[in-house]
Residue frames as qw, qx, qy, qz and C-alpha x, y, z in Angstrom:
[[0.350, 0.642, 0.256, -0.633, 17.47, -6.48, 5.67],
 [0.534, -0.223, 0.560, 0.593, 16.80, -6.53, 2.07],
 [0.035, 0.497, -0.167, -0.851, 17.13, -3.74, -0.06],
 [0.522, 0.639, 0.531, -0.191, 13.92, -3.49, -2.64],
 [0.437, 0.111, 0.391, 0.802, 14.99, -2.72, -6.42],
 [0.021, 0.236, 0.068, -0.969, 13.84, 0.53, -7.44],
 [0.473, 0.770, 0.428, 0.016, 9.84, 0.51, -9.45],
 [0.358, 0.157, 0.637, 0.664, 10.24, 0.89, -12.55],
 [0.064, -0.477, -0.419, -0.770, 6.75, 2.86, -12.35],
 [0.349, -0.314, 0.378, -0.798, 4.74, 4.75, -10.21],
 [0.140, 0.038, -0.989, -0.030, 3.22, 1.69, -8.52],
 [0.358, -0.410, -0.155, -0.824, -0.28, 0.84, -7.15],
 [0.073, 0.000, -0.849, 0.523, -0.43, 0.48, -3.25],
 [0.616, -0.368, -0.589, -0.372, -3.99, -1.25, -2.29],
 [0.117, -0.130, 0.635, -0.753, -4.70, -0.39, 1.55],
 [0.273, -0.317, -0.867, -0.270, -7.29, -2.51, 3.09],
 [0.513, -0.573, -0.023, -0.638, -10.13, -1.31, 5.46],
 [0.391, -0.497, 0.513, -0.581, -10.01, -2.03, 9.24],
 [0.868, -0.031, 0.271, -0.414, -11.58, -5.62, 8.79],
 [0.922, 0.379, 0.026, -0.080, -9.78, -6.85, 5.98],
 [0.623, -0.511, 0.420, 0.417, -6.49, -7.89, 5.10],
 [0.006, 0.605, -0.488, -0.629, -3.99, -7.79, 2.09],
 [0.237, 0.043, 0.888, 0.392, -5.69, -10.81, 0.41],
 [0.417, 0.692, 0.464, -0.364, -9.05, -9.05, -0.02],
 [0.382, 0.733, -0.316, -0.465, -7.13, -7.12, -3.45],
 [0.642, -0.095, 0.750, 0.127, -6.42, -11.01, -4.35],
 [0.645, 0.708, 0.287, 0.005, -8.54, -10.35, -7.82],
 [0.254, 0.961, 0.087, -0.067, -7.22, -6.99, -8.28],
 [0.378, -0.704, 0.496, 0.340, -3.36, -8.01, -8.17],
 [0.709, 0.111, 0.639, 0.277, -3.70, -10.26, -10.50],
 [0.503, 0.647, 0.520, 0.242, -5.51, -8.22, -12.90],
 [0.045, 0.988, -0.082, -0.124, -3.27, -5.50, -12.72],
 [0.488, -0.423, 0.684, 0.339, -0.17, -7.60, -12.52],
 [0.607, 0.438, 0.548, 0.375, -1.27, -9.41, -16.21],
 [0.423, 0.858, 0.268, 0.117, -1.37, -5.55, -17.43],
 [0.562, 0.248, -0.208, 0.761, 2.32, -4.76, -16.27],
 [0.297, -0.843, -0.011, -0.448, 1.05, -2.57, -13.45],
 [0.193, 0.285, -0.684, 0.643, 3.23, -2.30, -10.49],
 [0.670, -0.466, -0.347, -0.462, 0.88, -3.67, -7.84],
 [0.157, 0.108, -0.739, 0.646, 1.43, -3.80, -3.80],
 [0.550, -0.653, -0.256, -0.454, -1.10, -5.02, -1.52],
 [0.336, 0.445, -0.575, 0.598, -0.24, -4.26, 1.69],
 [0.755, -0.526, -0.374, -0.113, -0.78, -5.89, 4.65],
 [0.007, 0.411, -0.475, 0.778, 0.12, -4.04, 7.94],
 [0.394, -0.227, -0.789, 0.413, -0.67, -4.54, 11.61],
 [0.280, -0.784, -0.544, -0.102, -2.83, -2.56, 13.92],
 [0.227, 0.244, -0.387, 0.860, -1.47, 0.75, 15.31],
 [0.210, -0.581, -0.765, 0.183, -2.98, 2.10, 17.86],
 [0.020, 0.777, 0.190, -0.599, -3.12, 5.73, 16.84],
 [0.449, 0.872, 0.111, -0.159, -3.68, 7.49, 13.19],
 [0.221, 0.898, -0.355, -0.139, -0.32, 9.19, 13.12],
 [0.506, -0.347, 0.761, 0.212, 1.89, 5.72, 14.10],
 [0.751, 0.329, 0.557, 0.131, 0.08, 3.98, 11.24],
 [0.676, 0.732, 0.037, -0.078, 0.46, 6.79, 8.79],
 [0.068, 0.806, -0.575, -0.121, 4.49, 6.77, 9.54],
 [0.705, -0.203, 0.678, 0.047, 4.28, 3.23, 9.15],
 [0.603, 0.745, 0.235, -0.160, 2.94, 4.08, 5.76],
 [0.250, 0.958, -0.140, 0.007, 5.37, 5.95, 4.66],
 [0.404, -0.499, 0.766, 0.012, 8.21, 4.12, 6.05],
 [0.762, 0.241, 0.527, -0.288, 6.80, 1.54, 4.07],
 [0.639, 0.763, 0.098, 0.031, 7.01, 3.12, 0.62],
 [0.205, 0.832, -0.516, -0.004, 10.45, 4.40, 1.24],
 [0.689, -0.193, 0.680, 0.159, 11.58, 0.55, 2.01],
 [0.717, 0.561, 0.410, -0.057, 9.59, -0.16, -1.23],
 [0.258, -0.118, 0.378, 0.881, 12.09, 2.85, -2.95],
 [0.300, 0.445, 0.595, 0.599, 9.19, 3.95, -4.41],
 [0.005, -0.153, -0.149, 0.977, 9.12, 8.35, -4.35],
 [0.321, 0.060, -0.418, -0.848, 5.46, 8.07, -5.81],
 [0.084, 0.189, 0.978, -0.038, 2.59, 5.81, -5.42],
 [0.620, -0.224, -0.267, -0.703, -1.23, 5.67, -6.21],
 [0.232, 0.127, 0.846, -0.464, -3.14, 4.69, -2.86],
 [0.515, -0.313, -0.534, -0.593, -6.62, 2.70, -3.22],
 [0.085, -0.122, 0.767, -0.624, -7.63, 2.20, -0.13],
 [0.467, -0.378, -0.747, -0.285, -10.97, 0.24, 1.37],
 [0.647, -0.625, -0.417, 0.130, -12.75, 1.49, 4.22],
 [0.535, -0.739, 0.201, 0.357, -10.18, 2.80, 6.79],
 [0.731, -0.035, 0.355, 0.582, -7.73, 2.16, 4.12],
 [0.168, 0.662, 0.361, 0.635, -9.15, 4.97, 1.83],
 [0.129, -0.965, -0.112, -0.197, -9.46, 7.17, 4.85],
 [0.961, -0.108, 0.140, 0.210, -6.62, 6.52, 5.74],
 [0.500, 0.054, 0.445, 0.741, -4.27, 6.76, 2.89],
 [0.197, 0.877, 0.336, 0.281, -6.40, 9.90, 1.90],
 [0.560, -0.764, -0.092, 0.307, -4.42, 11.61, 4.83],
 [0.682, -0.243, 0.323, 0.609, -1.09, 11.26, 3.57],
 [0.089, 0.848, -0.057, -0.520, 0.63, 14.77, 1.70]]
């Protein structure tokens, strides 16, 4: 397994919509990466139920280390990641 250094800032996780995948925020990494933004697009698998996906979520971020994040989300992704407390 291997252990993710802590962000440095609160980062920004990019959740895609039901169709798309982590390269659809292709632009937007870049153009957040050139501004020193912490940037994660995350590409995840199909769950078949709401609550698996959001603990997949969340599992996710605590691999990442990161106690904080700012979700954008597309589609499903935005409803989604709205969920989460």
């Amino acid at each position: 397994m291997t252990v993710m250094p802590r962000l440095r800032a609160v980062p920004v996780v990019l959740l895609h919509g039901i169709e798309g995948t982590a390269t659809t925020f292709f632009e937007q990494v870049l153009t957040l990466a050139s501004h020193g933004t912490g940037v994660i697009a995350a590409q995840y698998p199909a769950h078949k139920a709401h609550a698996v996906w959001l603990l997949s979520l969340e599992c996710f971020l605590d691999h990442v280390r990161a106690k904080e994040a700012h979700l954008y989300g597309d589609g499903l992704g935005a409803v989604s990641g709205s969920a989460l407390e």
